[in-house]
N, C-alpha and C positions, 0 to 999 in steps of 0.2 A: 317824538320817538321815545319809546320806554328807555329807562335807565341801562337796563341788562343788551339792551339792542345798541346801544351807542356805544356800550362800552364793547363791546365784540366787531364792533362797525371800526371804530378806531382802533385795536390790538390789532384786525387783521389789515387796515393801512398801513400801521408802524411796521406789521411782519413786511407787508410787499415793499414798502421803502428800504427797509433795513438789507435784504435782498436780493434788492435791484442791483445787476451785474455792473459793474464799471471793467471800464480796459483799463490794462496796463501792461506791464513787462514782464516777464518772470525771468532771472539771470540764473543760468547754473553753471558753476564749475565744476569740470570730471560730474556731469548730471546729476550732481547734488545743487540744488538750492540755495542759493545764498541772497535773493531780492525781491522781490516783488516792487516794483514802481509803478503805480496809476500813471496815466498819460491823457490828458486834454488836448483835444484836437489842436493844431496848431503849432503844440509841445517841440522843442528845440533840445537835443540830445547830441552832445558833443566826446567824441573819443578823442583824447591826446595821445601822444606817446612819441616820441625820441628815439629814431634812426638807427637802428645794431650798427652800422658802417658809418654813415657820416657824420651820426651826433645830431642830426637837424630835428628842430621839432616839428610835428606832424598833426591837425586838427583836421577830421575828421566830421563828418554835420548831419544829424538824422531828423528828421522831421516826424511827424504823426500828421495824421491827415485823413481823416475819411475812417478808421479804423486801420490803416494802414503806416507803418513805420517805413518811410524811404529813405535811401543815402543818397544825400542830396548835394554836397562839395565836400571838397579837401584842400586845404592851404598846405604849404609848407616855404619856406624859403629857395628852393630849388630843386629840380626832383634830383634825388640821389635814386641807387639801385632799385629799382624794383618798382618805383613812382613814375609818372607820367601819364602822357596822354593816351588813351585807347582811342581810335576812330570811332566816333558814332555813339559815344560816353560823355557826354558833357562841351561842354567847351572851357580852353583855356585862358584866361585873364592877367594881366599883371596886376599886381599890388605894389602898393607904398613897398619901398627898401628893396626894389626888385625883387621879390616875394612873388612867387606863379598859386594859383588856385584854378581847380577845376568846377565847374561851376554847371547847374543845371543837369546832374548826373540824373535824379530823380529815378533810382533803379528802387523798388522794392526791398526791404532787408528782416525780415519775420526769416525764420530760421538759422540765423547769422550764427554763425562757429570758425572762431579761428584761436590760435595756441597763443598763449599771454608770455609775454616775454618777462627776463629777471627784472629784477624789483629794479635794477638802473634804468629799462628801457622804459619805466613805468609809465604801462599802458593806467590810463584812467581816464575812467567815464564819469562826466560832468555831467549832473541831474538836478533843474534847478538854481543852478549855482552851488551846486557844492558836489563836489570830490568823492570815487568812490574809486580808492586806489587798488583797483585791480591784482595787476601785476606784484605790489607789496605784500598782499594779502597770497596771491593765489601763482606764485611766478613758477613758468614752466605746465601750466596748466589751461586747460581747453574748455574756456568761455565760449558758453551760447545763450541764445536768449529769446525770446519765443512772445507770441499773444496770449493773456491769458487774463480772463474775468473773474473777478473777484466779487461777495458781497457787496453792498455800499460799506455795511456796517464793518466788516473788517478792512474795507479800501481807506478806511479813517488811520488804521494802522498799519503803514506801509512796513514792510517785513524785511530784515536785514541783519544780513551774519556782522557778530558784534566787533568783526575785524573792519567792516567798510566804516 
């Protein structure tokens, strides 16, 4: 292969790699922007946050799977207000320290929005292993978070307000 034919042969690989879509998350507070996180099929995506009433704390569990983000359990130590079992949502389980989790919810959650509570109730979302404290950042404001592909070449740079 001529010189000038390879070197155009690989530019326009490097472009189609560089390009290729990856999934991930997009978060926005009040519909502004503040994440982008790639997500690998498999990916384990956990909400915490602490009870307005009872003080308990609260984990939450979301999966990726197929191109699909689902809410898949929820621990907590006991249901206080508002927690519990729905019919036909999961099943209930006991846990060590009498601790209840619902389990096998597997509901779908791509267009997920609900209102982030004060920085005490600090909602935060666990990504990887590491903290993206929500409610500190963003308290009294209405987190959503959506499907959304990104370049390869910029999924290299995952995007985040310099508060999380």
């Amino acid at each position: 292969m001529p010189r000038p034919a390879l070197v155009f042969t690989l530019a326009g690989v490097g472009l189609l790699l560089a390009s290729w879509p990856v999934p991930g998350m997009l978060l926005r507070v009040d519909d502004r922007p503040v994440a982008w996180l790639p997500l690998a099929d498999g990916e384990r995506i956990e909400l915490t946050w602490v009870h307005s009433v009872s003080g308990i704390a609260v984990r939450e569990v979301f999966r990726y799977r197929g191109g699909t983000l689902y809410f898949t359990e929820t621990h907590n130590p006991w249901f206080a207000a508002g927690l519990g079992e729905v019919p036909g949502r999961g099943r209930v389980v006991s846990e060590a320290g009498h601790a209840v989790a619902i389990v096998g919810i597997d509901e779908p959650a791509w267009s997920f929005v609900f209102r982030l509570g004060a920085p005490e109730i600090d909602h935060t979302l666990w990504y990887r292993g590491r903290p993206l404290r929500l409610a500190r950042c963003f308290p009294h404001q209405r987190l959503s978070w959506e499907k959304v592909r990104r370049p390869w070449l910029l999924a290299r740079f995952p995007t985040k307000d310099p508060c999380l």
